[in-house]
C-alpha positions in Angstrom: 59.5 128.0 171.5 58.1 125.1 169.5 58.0 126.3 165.9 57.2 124.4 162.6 59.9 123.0 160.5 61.2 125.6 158.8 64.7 126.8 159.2 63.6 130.6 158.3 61.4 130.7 161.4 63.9 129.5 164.0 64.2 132.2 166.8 67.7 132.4 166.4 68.2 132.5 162.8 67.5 136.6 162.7 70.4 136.3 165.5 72.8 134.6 163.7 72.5 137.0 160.7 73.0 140.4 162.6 75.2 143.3 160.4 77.1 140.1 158.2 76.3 142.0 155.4 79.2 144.3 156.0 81.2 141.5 155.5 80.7 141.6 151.6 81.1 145.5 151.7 84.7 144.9 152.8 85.7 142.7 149.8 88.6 143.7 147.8 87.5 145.7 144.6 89.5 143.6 142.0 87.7 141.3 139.4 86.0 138.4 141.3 87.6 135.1 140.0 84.3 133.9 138.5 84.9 136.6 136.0 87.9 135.4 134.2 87.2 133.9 130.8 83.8 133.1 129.3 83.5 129.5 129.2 80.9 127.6 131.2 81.3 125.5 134.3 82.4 122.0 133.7 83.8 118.9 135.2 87.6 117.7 135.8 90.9 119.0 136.3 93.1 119.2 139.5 93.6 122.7 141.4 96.5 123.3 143.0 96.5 125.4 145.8 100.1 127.1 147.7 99.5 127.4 151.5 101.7 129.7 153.5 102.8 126.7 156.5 102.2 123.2 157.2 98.2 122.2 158.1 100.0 120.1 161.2 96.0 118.3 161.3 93.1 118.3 158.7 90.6 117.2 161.1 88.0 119.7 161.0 87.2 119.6 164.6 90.6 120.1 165.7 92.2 122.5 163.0 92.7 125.8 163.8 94.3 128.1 161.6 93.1 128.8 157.2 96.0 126.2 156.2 94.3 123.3 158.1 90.7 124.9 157.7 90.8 125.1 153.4 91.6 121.2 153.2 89.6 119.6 156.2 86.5 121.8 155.4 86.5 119.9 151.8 86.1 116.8 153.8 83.0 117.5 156.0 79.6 118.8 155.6 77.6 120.8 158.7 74.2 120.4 159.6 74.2 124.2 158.8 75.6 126.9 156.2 75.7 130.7 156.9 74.6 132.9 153.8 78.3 135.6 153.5 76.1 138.2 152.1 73.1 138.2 154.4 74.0 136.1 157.6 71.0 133.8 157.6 71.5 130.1 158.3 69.7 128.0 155.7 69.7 124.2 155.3 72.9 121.8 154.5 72.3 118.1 156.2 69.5 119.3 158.4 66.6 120.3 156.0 65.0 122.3 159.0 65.4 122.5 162.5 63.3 124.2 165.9 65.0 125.9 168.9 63.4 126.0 172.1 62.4 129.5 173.7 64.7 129.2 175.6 67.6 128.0 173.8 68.4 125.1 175.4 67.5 122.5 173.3 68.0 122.2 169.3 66.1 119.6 167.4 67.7 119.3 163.7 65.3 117.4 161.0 68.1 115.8 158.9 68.0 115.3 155.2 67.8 111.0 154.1 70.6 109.6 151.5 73.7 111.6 153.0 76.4 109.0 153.6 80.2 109.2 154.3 82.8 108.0 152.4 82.8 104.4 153.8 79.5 103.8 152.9 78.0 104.5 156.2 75.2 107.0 156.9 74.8 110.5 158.4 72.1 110.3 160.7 70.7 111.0 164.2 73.5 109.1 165.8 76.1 110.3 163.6 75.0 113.7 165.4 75.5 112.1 168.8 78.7 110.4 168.1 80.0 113.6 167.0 78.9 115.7 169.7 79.4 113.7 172.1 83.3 113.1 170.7 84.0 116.9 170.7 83.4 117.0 174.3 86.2 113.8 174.9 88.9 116.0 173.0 88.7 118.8 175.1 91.0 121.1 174.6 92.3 119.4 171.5 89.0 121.1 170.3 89.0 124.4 171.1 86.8 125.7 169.5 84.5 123.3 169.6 84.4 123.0 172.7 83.8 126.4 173.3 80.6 125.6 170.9 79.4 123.4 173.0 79.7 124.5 176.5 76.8 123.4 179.0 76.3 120.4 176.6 74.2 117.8 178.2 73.8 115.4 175.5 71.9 114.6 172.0 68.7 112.5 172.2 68.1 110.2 168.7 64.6 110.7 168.3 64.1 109.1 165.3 66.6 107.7 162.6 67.1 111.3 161.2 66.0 113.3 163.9 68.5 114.8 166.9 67.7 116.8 169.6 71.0 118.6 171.2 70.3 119.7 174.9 72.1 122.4 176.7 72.3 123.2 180.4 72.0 126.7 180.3 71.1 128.3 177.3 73.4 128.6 174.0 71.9 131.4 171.6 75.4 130.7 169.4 74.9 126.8 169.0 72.3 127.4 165.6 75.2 129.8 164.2 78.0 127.2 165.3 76.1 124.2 163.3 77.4 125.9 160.3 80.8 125.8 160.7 83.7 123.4 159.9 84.4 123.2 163.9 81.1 121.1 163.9 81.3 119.0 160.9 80.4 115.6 161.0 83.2 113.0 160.7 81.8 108.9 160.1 82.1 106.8 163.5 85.2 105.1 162.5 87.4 108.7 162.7 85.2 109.5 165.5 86.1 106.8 167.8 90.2 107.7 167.0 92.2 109.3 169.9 92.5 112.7 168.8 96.2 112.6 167.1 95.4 108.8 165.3 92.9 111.6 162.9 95.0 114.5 162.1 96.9 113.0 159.2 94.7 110.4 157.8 91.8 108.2 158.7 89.7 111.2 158.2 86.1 110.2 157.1 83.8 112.7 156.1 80.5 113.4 154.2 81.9 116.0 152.3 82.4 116.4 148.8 86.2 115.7 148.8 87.9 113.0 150.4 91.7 113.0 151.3 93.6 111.1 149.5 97.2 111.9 151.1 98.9 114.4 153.6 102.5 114.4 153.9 103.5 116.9 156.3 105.0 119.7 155.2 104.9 118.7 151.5 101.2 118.5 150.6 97.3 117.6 151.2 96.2 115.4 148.8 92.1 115.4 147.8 89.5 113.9 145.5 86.3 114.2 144.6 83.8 112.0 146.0 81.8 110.7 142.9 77.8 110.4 143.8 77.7 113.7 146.3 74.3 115.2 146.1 73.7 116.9 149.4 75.8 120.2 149.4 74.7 123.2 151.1 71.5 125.1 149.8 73.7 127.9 148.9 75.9 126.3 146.2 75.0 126.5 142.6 75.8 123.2 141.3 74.1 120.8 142.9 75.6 116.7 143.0 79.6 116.1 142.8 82.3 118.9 142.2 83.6 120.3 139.5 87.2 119.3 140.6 88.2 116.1 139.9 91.2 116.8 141.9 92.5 119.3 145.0 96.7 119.5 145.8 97.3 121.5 148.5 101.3 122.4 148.2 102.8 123.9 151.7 105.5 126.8 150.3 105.9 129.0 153.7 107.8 131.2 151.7 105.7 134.7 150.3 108.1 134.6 147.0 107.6 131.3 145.8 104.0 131.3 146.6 103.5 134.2 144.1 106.6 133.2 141.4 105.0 129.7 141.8 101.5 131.5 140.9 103.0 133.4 138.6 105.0 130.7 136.3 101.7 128.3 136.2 103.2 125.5 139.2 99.7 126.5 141.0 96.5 127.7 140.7 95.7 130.2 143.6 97.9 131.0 146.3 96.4 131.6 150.0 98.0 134.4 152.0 99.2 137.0 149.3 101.9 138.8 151.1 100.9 142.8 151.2 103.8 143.8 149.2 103.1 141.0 146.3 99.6 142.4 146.1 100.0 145.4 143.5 103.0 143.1 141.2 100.2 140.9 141.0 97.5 143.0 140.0 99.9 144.3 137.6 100.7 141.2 136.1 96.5 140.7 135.1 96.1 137.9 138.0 93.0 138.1 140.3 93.3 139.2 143.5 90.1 138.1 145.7 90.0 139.3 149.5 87.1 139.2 152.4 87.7 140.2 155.8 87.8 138.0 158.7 85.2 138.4 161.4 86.1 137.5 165.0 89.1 138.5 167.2 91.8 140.8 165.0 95.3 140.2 165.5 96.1 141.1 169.4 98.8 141.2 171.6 96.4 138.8 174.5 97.9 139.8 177.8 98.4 136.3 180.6 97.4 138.3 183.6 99.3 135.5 186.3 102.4 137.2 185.2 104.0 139.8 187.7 104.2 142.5 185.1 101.0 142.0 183.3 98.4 141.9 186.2 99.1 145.0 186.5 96.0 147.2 184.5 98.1 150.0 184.1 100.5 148.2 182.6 98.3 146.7 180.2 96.6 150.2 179.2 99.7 152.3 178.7 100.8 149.2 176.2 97.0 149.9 174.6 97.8 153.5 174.3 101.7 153.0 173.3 100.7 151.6 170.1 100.3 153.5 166.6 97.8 151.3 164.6 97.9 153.1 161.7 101.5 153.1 161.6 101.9 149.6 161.5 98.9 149.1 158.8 100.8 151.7 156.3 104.0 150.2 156.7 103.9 146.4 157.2 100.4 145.9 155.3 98.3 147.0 153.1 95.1 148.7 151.7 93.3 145.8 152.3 93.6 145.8 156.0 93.0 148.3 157.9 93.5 149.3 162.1 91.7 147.2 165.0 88.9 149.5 166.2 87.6 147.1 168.8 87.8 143.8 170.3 86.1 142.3 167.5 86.9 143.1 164.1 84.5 145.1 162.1 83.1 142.5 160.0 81.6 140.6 162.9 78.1 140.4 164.1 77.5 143.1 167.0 81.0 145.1 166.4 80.7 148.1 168.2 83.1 150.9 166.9 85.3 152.2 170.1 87.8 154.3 168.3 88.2 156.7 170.4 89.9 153.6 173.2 92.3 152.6 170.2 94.2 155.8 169.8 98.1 156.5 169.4 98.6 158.6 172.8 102.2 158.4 174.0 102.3 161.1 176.8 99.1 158.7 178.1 100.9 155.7 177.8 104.0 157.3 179.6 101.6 158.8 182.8 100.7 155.1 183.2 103.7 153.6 183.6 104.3 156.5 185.5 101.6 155.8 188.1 102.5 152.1 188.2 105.9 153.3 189.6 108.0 152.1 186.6 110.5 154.9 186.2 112.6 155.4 182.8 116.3 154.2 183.2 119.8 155.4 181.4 118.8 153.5 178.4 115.5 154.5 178.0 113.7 151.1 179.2 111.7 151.6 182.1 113.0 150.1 185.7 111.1 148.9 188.6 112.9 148.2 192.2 116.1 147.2 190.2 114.0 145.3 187.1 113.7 146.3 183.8 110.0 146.8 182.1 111.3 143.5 179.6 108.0 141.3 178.3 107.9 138.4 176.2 105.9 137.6 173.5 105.2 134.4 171.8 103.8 134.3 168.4 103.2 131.2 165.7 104.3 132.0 162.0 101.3 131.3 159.9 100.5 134.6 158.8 103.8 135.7 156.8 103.3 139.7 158.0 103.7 139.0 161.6 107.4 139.1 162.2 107.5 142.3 160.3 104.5 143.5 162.5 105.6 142.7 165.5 109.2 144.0 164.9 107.5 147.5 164.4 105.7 147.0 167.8 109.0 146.0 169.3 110.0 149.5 168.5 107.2 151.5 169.4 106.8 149.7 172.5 110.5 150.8 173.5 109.7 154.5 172.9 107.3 153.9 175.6 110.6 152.2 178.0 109.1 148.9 177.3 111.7 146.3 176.2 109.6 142.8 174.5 111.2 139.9 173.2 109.8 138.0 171.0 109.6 133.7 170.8 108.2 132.6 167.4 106.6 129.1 167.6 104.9 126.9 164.6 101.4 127.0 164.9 101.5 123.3 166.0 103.6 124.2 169.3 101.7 127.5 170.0 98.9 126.3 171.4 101.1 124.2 174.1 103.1 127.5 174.5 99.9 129.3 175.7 98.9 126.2 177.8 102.5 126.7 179.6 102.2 130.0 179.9 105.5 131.0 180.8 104.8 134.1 178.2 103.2 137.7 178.9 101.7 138.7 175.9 100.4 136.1 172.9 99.7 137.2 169.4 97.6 136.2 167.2 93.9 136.1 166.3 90.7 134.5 165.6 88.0 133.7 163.0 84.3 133.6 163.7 81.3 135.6 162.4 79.1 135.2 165.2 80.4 137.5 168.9 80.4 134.8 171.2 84.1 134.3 169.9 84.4 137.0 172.6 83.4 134.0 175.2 85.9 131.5 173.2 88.6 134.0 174.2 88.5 135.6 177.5 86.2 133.9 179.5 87.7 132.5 182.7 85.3 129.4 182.4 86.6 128.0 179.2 90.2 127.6 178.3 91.5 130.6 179.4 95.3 130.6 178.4 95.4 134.7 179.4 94.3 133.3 183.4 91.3 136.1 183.9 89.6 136.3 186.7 86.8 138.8 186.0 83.1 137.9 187.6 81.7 141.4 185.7 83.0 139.8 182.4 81.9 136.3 182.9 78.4 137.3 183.6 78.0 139.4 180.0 79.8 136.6 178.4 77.1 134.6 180.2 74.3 136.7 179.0 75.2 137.5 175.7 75.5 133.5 174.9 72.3 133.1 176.4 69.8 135.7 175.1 67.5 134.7 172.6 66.6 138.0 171.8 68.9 139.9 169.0 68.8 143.4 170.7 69.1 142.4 173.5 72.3 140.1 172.9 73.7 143.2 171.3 73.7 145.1 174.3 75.6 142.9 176.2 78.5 142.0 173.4 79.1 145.7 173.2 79.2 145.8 176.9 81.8 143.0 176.8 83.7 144.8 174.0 83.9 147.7 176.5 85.6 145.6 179.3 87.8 143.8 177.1 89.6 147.2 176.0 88.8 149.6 179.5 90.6 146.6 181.2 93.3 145.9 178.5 92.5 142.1 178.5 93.2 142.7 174.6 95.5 145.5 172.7 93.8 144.7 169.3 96.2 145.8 166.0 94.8 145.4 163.2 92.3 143.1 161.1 93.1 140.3 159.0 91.9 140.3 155.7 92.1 137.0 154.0 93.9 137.9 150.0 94.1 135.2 147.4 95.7 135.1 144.1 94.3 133.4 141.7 95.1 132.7 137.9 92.7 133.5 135.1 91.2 130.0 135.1 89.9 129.7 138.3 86.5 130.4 138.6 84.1 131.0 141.4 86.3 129.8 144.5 83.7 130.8 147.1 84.2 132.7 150.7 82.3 131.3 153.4 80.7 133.5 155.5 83.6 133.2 157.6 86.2 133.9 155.3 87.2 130.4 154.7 87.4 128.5 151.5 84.9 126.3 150.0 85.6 124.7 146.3 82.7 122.7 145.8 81.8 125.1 143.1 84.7 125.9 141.7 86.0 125.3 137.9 89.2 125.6 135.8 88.9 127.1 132.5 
C-alpha cells in the first residue's frame, strides 16, 4: 500500500495500537507525581534517581533490563513514539512515514535540523548506519535483532528520506521504530565494536547526553542545550527541564527508600512491595504502570534430559500456586500471570482456566512420566532424583524471595530445584551456555511479537525449541497486516506456549516508583519505561 504522508494513515498504525489502553487502567491509584505542589514547570536543577543494580551498558541498542533502559533512553531519540494511553504511533524524527501492503518495506520521511551531540546530523544514512549496525551485533542486540529479522537493507532515497526493506514481511517493525532498542546513535558510536559503547562514547540525538558512568557507582547525564525535536507527545517542546540527571546504583531495597526518604534522591526505581504502604504513609508518591510483554516465567531449555519431557513441564505449570506467591512475596500492585503475555499487552488473550493451582494434576503427571515419589518426598526416576536448576539474574529485588516460595511448592509436588543467581550482565551468557533447566525472568514490550523474540526456534532461542506448528503462527502473526487477523494468530501462539509448557508464567511486573513531592510529571512510556524530558523539580 502506497499511502500519502501521514503517519495516522499508515496500515499498521491501527495495529500497533490494539487494547494499549488497558495499560493506563492498570496504573496505581496514588497521586500522579505532576500533582505534587502548585508551582509551574521551569528550568534547572539536577534529579537524582536510585536504581536497584548496576546498568552494566547504557547503549540503547544493547541494554536490556529498566536500570540500563532509564539512562540510555535519555540519550537517543526513535524515529517513532507510541502514545501509553491509546497505542497509536505518532511522529518523533520521522514526521510521517508509508508502509507497503505488504509490509515489507517502510519508507520514513524524516524531520530536517535533528543533529547529535557531535554536531553531526540525523539523516537518511544515519538510518542505514544504524540499521545496518544492529544486524553486526547480533546477539549482543537481542532485541533488536529480533526487530529486525528478514532485514534486507535501508535505501537513502534522499538526504532525509529511508526506505527499510524486509524479506518477508514485518507487521511489528512500525511499532518497533518507537522504541529505545531502535534509537539512533551518531556514526562515530556506531562504528564501535559492541563493548568499546557500553560505558562511554555513546552519541545520541537525545535530549540528555552522558556525561559519566562509573560502574556500579553512578550514570552521569546533562542536558543537551539547543534540543528542539522531541517526540510529538511531550508537552514542552525545545531542551529539558533538567539541567542535570544522576543515576546512583543502591541494589539494596532499604537504602533506596531511607535514601528517598531522608532527601539523598529524588525518586527511587523498583519500590520493594513491602516499602510500598511506609511510603504512602509517609505522604511520598507512589507512581506504578504495568509492564506489557512476557511476565516473570520460569522459561523451560527443552535439550535438557528432564525438561523435554512435556509432562514434565505441565505438572511444574499446574504445581504452582500464583496467587500464593502474589499475596506473600508482592503486592497489590501485581497481580498473577494469566497467560503468556501479560495483560497489558496488545492481543493478551485471558487463559485462566490453563494457569490454575491443581496439585493432584500436577502429581498424575509426574506420575505418567514414570517419576515415582521417593523416602523423602522428592520424586525418583531409574535411581535419579526429579532435581532442576534454575538460574536467575538479581535485578528485580522480589525474585529471590519469589523463587524461594516456588522452591517450596515445587517440592510438595517431589520436585527438588536449585537455584544459581547471576548479575544481569552474566545472565545472558548463562542462557547462551545453557547448562540450566529452567531460566527466570521476563520481558518488556507492548507490541505481541515479543512472543517471537522469545520462543521462536529461528531467533535466539536460549530455551532450544523445536516446534514447526509454533514457528509458523510466530511467522504469521509477524507478518499480517491485518489487525484481526494478527490477533487470531497471537492468541493461537499464547495457546501453544502454555498447552505445551514452553513457559510457566508467575506473575506480572508492575514497574513502582517513589517519588518525593518535587518531582513532577516523570512520564511512562508506553512501555513502562521512563522518559524525563518533561520532567521538573519544584
Amino acid at each position: 500500500m502506497s499511502g500519502p504522508r501521514s503517519p495516522h494513515r499508515s496500515a499498521l498504525t491501527a495495529l500497533a495500537a490494539v487494547t494499549v489502553l488497558s495499560l493506563a487502567a492498570t496504573a496505581c491509584s496514588s497521586s500522579p507525581a505532576d500533582s505534587a505542589g502548585s508551582s509551574a514547570p521551569h528550568s534547572g536543577g539536577r534529579l537524582t534517581f536510585a536504581l536497584a543494580s548496576d546498568p552494566i551498558c547504557v547503549d540503547p541498542q544493547q541494554a536490556g533490563n529498566n536500570d540500563a533502559i532509564y539512562p540510555a533512553r535519555q540519550l537517543v531519540d526513535s524515529l517513532t513514539d507510541q502514545d501509553p494511553k491509546t497505542g497509536k504511533i505518532v511522529p518523533w524524527l520521522a514526521k510521517s512515514w508509508e508502509v507497503s501492503e505488504d509490509a515489507t518495506t517502510f519508507t520514513f520521511h524524516l524531520r530536517e535540523g535533528a543533529t547529535f551531540s557531535d554536531g553531526t546530523p540525523v539523516n537518511a544514512a544515519s538510518v542505514k548506519s544504524n540499521f545496518d549496525g544492529i544486524i553486526g551485533l547480533g546477539a549482543e542486540a537481542v532485541l533488536g535483532s529480533s526487530y529486525l529479522a528478514g532485514y534486507k537493507g535501508t535505501t537513502v532515497v534522499d538526504e532525509y528520506t529511508a526506505k527499510v526493506i524486509f524479506s518477508t514481511p514485518n507487521a511489528q517493525f512500525l511499532q518497533a521504530t518507537s522504541t529505545f532498542t531502535l534509537g539512533l546513535l551518531a556514526d562515530s558510536t556506531v562504528k564501535l565494536p559492541a563493548d568499546k559503547r557500553c560505558t562511554d562514547n555513546l552519541v545520541g540525538s537525545g535530549p540528555f547526553t552522558l556525561v559519566d558512568y562509573t560502574p556500579n557507582k553512578s550514570v552521569e547525564e546533562r542536558r543537551r542545550e539547543g534540543y528542539d525535536w522531541g517526540s510529538s507527545l511531550w508537552r514542552r517542546k525545545g531542551p529539558a527541564y533538567l539541567e542535570k540527571l544522576s543515576f546512583k546504583v543502591l541494589p539494596e531495597s532499604g537504602v533506596r527508600t531511607g535514601s528517598l526518604q531522608s532527601g539523598q534522591v529524588d525518586a527511587v526505581g523498583g519500590v520493594a512491595p513491602q516499602d510500598e504502604d511506609g511510603l504512602k504513609g509517609a505522604g511520598f508518591v507512589l507512581q506504578a504502570r504495568a509492564n506489557p510483554g512476557l511476565p516473570f516465567a520460569l522459561s523451560p531449555n527443552v535439550a535438557r534430559p528432564v525438561t523435554k519431557d512435556v509432562r514434565v513441564r505441565q505438572a511444574i505449570q499446574k504445581a504452582l500456586d500464583r496467587q500464593e506467591i502474589v499475596d506473600t512475596v508482592l503486592s497489590g500492585s501485581y497481580k498473577p500471570a494469566t497467560s503468556s503475555l501479560a495483560s497489558t499487552t496488545a492481543d493478551y488473550t485471558a487463559l485462566r482456566d490453563k494457569l490454575g493451582h491443581d496439585a493432584a494434576g500436577a502429581g498424575k503427571l509426574l506420575d505418567e512420566a514414570g517419576w515415582k515419589t521417593g523416602p523423602d518426598g522428592i520424586r525418583t526416576k531409574n535411581g535419579k532424583k526429579l532435581t532442576l536448576k534454575v538460574v536467575w539474574a538479581s535485578n528485580f529485588g522480589p525474585n529471590q524471595t519469589a523463587l524461594e516460595l516456588i522452591q517450596q511448592q515445587l517440592k510438595k509436588a517431589g520436585i527438588q530445584i536449585t537455584l544459581q543467581s547471576s548479575t544481569i550482565g552474566d545472565y545472558v551468557a548463562l542462557r547462551q551456555k545453557g547448562d540450566y533447566d529452567f531460566a527466570w525472568g521476563n520481558s518488556t514490550r507492548v507490541d505481541p511479537d515479543i512472543l517471537r523474540t522469545g520462543f521462536s526456534g529461528k531467533l535466539l532461542n536460549f530455551g532450544h525449541l523445536s516446534d514447526p506448528e509454533l514457528d509458523g503462527l510466530l511467522d504469521k502473526q509477524a507478518a499480517a497486516s491485518d489487525p484481526a487477523r494478527r490477533a487470531a494468530y497471537v492468541a493461537q501462539a499464547q495457546r501453544t506456549v502454555l498447552d505445551k509448557a514452553y513457559q510457566i508464567p508467575v506473575f506480572e511486573l508492575t514497574t513502582v516508583l517513589g517519588l518525593s513531592e518535587k518531582v513532577h510529571d516523570l512520564d511512562f512510556e508506553a512501555s513502562s519505561r521512563l522518559q524525563f524530558h518533561d520532567t521538573w523539580l519544584s
